[in-house]
Each structure stands twice: as C-alpha cells, then as structure tokens.
C-alpha positions as CSV (number, residue, x, y, z in Angstrom):
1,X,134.8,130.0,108.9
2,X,133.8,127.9,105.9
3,X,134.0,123.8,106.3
4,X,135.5,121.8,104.2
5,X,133.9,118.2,103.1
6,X,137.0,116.5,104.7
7,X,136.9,118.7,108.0
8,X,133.1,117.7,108.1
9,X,133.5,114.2,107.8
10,X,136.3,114.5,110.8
11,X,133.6,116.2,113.1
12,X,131.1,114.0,112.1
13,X,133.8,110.8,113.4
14,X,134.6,112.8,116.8
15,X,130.9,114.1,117.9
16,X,128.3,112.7,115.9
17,X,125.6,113.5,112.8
18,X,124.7,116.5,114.2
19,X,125.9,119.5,116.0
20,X,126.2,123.2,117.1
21,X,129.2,124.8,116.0
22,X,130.5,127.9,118.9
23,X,132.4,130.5,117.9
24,X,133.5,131.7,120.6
25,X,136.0,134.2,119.8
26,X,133.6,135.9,117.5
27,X,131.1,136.5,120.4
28,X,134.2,137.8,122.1
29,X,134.5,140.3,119.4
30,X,131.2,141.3,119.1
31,X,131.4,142.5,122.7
32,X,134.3,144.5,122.7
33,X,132.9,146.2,119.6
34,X,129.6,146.8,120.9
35,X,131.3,148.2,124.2
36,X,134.0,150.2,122.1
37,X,131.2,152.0,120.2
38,X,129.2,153.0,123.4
39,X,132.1,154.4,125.0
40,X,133.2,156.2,122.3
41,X,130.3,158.8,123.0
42,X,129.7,158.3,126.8
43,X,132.6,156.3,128.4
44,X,130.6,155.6,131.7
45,X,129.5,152.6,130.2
46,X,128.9,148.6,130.5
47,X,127.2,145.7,129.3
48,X,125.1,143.4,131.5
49,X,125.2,140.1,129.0
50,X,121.6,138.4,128.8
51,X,121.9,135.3,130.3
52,X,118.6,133.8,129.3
53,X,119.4,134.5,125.5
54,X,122.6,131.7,125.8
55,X,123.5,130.9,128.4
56,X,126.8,128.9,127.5
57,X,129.4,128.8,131.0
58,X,132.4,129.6,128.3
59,X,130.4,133.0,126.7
60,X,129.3,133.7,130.3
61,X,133.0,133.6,131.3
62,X,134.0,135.5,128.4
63,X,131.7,138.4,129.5
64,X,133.3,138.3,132.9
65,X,136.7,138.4,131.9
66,X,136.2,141.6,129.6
67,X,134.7,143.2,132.6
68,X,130.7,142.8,132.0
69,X,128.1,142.6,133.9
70,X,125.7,138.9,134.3
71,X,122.2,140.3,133.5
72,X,120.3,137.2,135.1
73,X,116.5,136.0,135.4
74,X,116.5,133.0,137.7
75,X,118.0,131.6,140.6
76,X,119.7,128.9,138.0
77,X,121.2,131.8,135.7
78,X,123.0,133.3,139.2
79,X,124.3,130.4,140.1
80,X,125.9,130.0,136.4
81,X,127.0,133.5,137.2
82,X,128.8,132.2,140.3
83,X,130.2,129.4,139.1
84,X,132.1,131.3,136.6
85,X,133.8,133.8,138.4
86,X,131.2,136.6,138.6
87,X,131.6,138.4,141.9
88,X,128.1,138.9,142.8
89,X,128.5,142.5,143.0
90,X,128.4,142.5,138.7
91,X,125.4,140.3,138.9
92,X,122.1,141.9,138.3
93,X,118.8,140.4,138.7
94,X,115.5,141.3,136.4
95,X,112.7,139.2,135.7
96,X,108.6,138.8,136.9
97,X,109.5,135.8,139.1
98,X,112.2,135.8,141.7
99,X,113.4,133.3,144.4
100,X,112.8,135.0,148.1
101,X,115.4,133.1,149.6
102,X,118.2,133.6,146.2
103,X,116.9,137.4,146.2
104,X,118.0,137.6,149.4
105,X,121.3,136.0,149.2
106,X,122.4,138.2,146.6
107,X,121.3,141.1,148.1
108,X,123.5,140.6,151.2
109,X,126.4,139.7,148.7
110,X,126.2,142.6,146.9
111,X,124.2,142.0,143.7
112,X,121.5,144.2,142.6
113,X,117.7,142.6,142.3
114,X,115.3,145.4,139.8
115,X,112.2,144.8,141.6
116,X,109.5,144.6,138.4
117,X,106.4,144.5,141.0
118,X,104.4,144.9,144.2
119,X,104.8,141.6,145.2
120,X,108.4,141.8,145.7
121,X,108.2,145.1,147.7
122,X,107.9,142.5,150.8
123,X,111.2,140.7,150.0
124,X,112.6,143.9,150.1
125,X,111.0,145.0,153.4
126,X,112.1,142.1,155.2
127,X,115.2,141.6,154.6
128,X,115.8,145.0,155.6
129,X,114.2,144.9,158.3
130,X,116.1,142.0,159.2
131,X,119.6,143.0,158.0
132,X,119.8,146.4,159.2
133,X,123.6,146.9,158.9
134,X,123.7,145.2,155.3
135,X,123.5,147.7,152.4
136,X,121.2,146.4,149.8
137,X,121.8,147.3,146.0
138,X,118.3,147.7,144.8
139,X,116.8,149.2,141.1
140,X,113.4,149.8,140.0
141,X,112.5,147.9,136.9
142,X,110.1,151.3,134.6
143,X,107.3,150.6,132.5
144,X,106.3,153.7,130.0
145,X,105.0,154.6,126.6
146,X,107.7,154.7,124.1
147,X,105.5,154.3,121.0
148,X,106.5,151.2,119.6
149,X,103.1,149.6,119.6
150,X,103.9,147.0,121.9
151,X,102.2,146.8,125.5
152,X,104.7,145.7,127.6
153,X,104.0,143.4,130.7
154,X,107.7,144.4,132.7
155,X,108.2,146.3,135.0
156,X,106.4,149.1,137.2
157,X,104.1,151.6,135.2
158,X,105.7,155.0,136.3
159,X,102.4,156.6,136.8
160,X,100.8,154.0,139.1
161,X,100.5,154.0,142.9
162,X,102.4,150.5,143.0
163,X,105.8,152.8,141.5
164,X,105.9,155.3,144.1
165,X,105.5,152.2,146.8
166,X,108.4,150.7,145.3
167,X,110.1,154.3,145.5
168,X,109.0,155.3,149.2
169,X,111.0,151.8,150.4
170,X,114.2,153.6,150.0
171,X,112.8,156.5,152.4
172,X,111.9,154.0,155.4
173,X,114.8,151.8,154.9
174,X,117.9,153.5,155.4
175,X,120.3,150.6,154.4
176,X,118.2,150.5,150.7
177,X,120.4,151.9,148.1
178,X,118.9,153.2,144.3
179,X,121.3,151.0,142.8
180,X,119.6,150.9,139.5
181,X,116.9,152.4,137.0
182,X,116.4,149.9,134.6
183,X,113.4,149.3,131.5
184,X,113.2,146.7,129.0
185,X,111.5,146.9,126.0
186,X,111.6,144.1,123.7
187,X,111.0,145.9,119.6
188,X,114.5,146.0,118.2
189,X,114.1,148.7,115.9
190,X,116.6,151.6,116.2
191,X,113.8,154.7,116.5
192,X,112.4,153.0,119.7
193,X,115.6,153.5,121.5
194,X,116.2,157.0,121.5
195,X,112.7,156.9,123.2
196,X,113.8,154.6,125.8
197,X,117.1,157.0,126.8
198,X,115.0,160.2,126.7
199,X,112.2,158.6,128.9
200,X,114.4,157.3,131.4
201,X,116.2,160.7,132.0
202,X,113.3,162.2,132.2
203,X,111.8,160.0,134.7
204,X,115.5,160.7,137.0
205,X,114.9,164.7,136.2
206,X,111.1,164.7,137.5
207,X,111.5,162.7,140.5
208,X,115.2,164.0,141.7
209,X,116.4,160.4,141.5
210,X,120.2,159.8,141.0
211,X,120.7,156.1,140.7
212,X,124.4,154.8,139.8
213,X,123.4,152.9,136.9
214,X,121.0,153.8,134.3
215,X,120.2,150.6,132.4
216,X,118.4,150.8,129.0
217,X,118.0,147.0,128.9
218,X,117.8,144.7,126.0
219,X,116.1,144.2,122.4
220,X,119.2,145.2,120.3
221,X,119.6,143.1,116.7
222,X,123.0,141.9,115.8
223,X,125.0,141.1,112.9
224,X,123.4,139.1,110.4
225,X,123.7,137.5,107.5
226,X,122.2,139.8,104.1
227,X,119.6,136.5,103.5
228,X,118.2,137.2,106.7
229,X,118.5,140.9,107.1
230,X,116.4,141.3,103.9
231,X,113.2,139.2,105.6
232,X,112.7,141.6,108.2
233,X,110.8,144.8,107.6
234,X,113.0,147.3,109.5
235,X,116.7,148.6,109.0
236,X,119.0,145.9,110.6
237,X,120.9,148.8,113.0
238,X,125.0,148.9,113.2
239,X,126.6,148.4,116.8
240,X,127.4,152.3,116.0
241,X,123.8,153.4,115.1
242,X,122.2,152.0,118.4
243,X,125.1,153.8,120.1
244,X,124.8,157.5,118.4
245,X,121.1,157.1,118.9
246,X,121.5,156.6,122.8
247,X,125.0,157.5,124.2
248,X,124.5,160.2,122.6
249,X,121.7,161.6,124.7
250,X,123.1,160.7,127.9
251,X,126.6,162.3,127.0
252,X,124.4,165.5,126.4
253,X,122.5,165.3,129.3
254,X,125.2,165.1,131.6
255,X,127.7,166.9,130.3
256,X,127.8,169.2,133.5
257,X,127.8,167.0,135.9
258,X,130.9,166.0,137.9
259,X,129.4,162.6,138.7
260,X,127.9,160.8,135.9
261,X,125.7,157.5,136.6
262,X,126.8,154.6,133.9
263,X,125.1,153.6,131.5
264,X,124.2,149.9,131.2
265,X,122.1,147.5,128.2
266,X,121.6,144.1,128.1
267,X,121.7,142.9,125.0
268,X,122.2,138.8,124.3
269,X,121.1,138.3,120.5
270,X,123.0,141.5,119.6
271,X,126.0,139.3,120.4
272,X,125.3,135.5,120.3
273,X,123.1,135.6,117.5
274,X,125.6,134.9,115.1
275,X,128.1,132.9,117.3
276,X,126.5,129.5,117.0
277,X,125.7,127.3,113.7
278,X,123.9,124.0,113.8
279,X,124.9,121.2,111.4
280,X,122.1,118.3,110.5
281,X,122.6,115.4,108.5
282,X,120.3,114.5,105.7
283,X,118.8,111.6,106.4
284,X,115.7,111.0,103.4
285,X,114.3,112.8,100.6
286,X,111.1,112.5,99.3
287,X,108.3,113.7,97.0
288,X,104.7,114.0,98.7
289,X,102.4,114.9,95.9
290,X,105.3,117.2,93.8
291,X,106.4,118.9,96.8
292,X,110.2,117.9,97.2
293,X,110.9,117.7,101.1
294,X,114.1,116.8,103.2
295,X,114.1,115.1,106.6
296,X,117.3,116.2,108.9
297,X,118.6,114.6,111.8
298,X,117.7,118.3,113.1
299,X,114.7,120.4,114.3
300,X,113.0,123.6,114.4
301,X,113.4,123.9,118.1
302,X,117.4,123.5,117.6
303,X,118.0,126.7,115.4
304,X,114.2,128.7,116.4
305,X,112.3,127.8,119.6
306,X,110.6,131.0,119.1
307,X,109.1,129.7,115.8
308,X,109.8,133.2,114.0
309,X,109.2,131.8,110.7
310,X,112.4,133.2,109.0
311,X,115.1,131.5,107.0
312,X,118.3,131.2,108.4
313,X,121.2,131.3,106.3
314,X,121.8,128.3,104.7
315,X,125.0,126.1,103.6
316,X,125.2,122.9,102.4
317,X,127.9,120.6,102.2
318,X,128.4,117.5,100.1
319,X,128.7,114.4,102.2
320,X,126.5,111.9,100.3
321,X,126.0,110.1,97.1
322,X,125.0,111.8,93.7
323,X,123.6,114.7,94.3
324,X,120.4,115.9,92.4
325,X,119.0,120.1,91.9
326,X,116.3,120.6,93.4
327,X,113.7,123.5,93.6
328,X,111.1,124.8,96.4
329,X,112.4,122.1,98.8
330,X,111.2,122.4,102.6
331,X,114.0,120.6,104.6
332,X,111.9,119.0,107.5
333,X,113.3,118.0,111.2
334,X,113.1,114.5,113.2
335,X,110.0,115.2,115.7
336,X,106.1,114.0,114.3
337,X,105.1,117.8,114.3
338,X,103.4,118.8,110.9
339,X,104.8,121.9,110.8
340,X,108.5,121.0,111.8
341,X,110.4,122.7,109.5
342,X,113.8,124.5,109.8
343,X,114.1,126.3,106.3
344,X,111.2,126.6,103.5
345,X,111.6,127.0,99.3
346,X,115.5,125.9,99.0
347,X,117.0,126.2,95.6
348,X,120.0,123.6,95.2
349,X,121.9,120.4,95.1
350,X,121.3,118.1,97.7
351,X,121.6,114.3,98.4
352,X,120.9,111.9,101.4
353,X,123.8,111.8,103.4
354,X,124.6,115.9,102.8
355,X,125.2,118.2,105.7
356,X,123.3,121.6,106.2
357,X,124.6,123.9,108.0
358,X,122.4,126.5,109.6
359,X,123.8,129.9,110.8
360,X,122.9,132.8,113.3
361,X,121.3,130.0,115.5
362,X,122.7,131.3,119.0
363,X,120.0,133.3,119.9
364,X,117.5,131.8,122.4
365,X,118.4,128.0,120.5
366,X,120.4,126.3,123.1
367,X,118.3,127.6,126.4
368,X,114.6,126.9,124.9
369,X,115.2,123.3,123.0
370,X,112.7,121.0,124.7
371,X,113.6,117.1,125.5
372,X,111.2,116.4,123.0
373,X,111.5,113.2,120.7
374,X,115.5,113.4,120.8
375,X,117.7,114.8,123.5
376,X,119.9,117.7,122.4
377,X,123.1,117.2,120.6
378,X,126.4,118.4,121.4
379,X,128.0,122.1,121.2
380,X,131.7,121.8,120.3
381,X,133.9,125.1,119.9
382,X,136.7,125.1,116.9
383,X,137.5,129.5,117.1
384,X,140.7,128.5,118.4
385,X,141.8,125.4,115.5
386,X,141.5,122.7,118.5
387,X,137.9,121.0,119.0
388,X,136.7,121.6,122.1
389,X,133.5,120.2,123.7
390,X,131.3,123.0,125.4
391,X,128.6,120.3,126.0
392,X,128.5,116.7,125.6
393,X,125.0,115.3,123.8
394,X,122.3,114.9,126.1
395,X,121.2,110.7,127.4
396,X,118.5,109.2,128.6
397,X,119.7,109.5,131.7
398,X,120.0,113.4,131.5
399,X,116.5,113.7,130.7
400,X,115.3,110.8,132.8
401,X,117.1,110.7,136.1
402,X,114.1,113.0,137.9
403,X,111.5,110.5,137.3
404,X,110.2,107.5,139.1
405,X,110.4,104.3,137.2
C-alpha cells in the first residue's frame, strides 16, 4: 500500500524518523499461494518456513497457524519456534553447528535434527544409546552435483564414506527413524531445481531408502518489484514455475505408489522478501566535488546485510522543504563506512526532511543488522489499518546490558 504525506507524518509522531513497515498479511498470502501451487501437482506437500531469513515471532506464528513447518538453524530459532506455538514435532533442525544438549531435547520431543556431518553422528549415538525406548526423528542432510557452479559446503557428499556412516546408524539403533532426506542448495535459478528433485529420488531409488519427508530445501526468489527483477541476470521464476519444475517430478515418480513421502522446501525470501519496507528520513544533502549525495537516518545493513549491490525499489515521499531534481544521486546511510550506501544513481526530487521508502527489505534485513553505530529501529505492522508494534526500537541498554561497566 502506497503512503500518503499526512499518513507519514502520523507514523513519524507515533514511532520515530525511521522504520520498517511489516506487511503481514501479504507474507500470509504469499504462503498460501506458494503452498496452493505445490499441491496442485503433488498434494503430499508442506513448507518448512526459513527461520534465519526473518525471523519475526508474528510471521513465525503465521506459518504455524496455516499448518507449516519451522525450518530452524540454532538453538535460539527453536526456542522462537516454541514460544509461538510450534509443537516440536513441525520443527526441523538443519544447519553446520548444533547444540548437543538442544539436539537432544528435540529429538526426545519429537522434532527432526538433519545431521549435515560426522561430528554429529555421536550426538546421535548417544542419545540413543541412552534413550532406548524414545523414537528419534532423524534426516540426512545430501550434498551432490547439480551443475549450478556453486560448491556447496552443506551437507554429506553422497559418495563419501562419512554418508554411509551417517546411513549405517539407523541399522544399529533400532529406535532411529529416516525421518527426512533433505539438500540445500543455495542458486535460485529455476533450471537448478529440477536437478535437485531428480537427484534426490535418485539417491532414495539406489539405496532403497523410504524417508517420510523428502525436503528440497531452500534458495527460491520471490515476488519482486520490475526495478529489481531487471538487475539480475536470470528469469525471476513464478511460485507456479518452481512448482511444475519440481512437483512435477515427484507426482511422476510416485504415481504407483500407495504411500507417498511429502514433499517439503524451505523457502524464506520467496515469501518475506517483499513483506517488509524500511522508511529513512533525509537528514543532509550535499555536493562533494559534483557528485550530489544524500545522508539518511538509515543504513545499508537495514535493507542488505548481504551487501548484494542491487537497487531496491525506491519511493520517496515529500516531507520537507522545497524540493530540488536532482540527477545520479547516491543516498548514503548514518555509519562512518565509505561505502555505506543504500541506493546508487537516483533520478528525482528530493529535499532534507523527505522520506524514502525502501521496499523488498525482508529478506535476511532484520536478522543480520549489526549494533553498529545506532541500534536498530522499530518494525510496526499496518496490513490490518491499526498500527501495531512488532518490535520496539532498540536502547542502550539492549545492546549494553551483557557488558561490564
């Protein structure tokens, strides 16, 4: 939704210069089309929401209450899980690090921990070994060539020795159950999924395996604005294309068989990408040598921790004085790094005191912003016509209170 000058000015009164804006219902949307388009093909299916992408309680709970599945990496992302209502039984964990001691608790709650390598086999072994009766949901995290030039560091390689360890635990331990067959490969692009399905059935088909969930992981783009779309160098894939590339396969691959395992992904950008703006104030203007540049009460790490160089889409609203055009402007953030800038070569009117609104900032933004220079600012949600405050800005105190003064 568009902002008026005079709704501006009232958000600006109730939570300060600057801002994220949640839209929560559209996020909401975005996973009940993604999940429609899947099941359209092969209905055995679910999405595991990325916690680490945005990790928001309210989007979490969303995801929970339209049935999903928490797709976690930390001992801090399960307990988020938990403290929104996830029974731990829809909580899977992935990740190269794990917690011994959380592992374990959510293994004797029900959750499923994807081992991604040898040094967890001994977590595993253990508390098997020392739970006997429990049933423990484990998956095996699979690492193999799809061809999209990337060398991935996650998960087992399916031809090493280290693999068919992790495999032979569920032969010794009688209370171990294949819960999951999962992969992750991070390239976006739609012809690397196809790739991805075909490898992992193949992989179930060689070795006999029959886990209950097949789970294609993450690395799905979502909707965008056409600004954006057109600075990458790849097709920007529908919900619909990623599923008649994959669900596709797996409805054709099982098609005889009485019992089908469901098919899980795990996207997070593919459905908060474009669910959070930021708004920044204008707080200078100035000409260094005939370069026209624009300090906000904003940073790069607010709207791109991940420093991807593109241009997100861009609105500005007038809230200042008289406004001048300007031409190849760099609009510049608040911390004293040179190359701090949130948006490069803007076209347009602008004046001290202005507003700019950033878009498809929910991706990665909210989880990877460092305390540096400024504490964070606040996320407020307005999808329903009421403001309501997701999270308060951050204080000293909230960055502070660990150390010893």
């Amino acid at each position: 939704m568009k902002l008026t000058r005079t709704e501006m000015a009232w958000l600006n009164e109730k939570v300060g210069d600057s801002f994220y804006l949640l839209d929560s219902e559209q996020f909401r949307q975005n996973f009940l089309e993604l999940k429609k388009e899947f099941e359209a093909i092969y209905p055995n299916f679910n999405i595991a929401y990325s916690y680490k992408t945005n990790y928001t309680p309210k989007l979490c709970r969303i995801v929970n209450e339209l049935g999903g599945y928490a797709e976690v990496v930390s001992d801090m992302e399960m307990e988020i899980a938990l403290r929104v209502g996830v029974n731990p039984e829809k909580i899977i964990w992935n990740g190269p690090f794990k917690n011994a001691g959380k592992v374990r608790e959510l293994l004797l709650s029900g959750g499923t921990v994807n081992l991604d390598s040898a040094y967890e086999l001994d977590i595993i072994k253990n508390t098997a070994e020392k739970y006997p009766e429990n049933k423990l949901n484990i998956g095996i995290r699979c690492n193999f060539e799809i061809n999209d030039g990337v060398l991935s560091r996650f998960g087992f390689d399916t031809e090493s020795k280290e693999f068919y360890d992790a495999l032979s635990l569920f032969g010794k331990y009688k209370n171990l159950c294949l819960s999951s067959l999962q992969c992750h490969f991070a390239t976006r692009r739609l012809d690397t999924w196809k790739p991805r399905a075909e490898g992992m059935l193949a992989l179930t088909d060689k070795l006999g395996l029959k886990p209950r969930h097949i789970d294609l992981g993450g690395g799905l783009f979502g909707k965008m604005a056409d600004s954006l779309k057109a600075q990458f160098d790849t097709e920007i894939p529908t919900y619909k294309q990623y599923a008649e590339e994959v669900a596709a396969v797996f409805r054709e691959h099982f098609k005889n068989f009485e019992e089908k395992p469901m098919l899980l992904i795990e996207p997070g950008s593919a459905l908060a990408g474009d669910c959070m703006r930021f708004a920044a104030k204008v707080v200078n203007i100035k000409n260094v040598r005939g370069k026209s540049i624009a300090t906000l009460l904003g940073s790069i790490y607010n709207i791109n921790p991940t420093l991807n160089k593109k241009n997100p889409p861009l609105e500005v609203i007038a809230m200042g004085g008289r406004r001048e055009y300007y031409r190849d402007l760099d609009f510049g953030g608040f911390t004293c790094i040179e190359s701090d800038y949130l948006y490069r070569h803007y076209d347009g009117l602008l004046a001290r005191g202005d507003v700019v609104l950033f878009g498809n900032v929910g991706s990665y933004s909210i989880v990877l912003k460092p305390p540096f220079i400024l504490p964070n600012f606040p996320v407020i949600d307005i999808s329903g016509g009421d403001l309501e405050i997701i999270k308060r800005g951050e204080s000293f105190d909230d960055i502070f209170h660990t150390f010893n003064f």
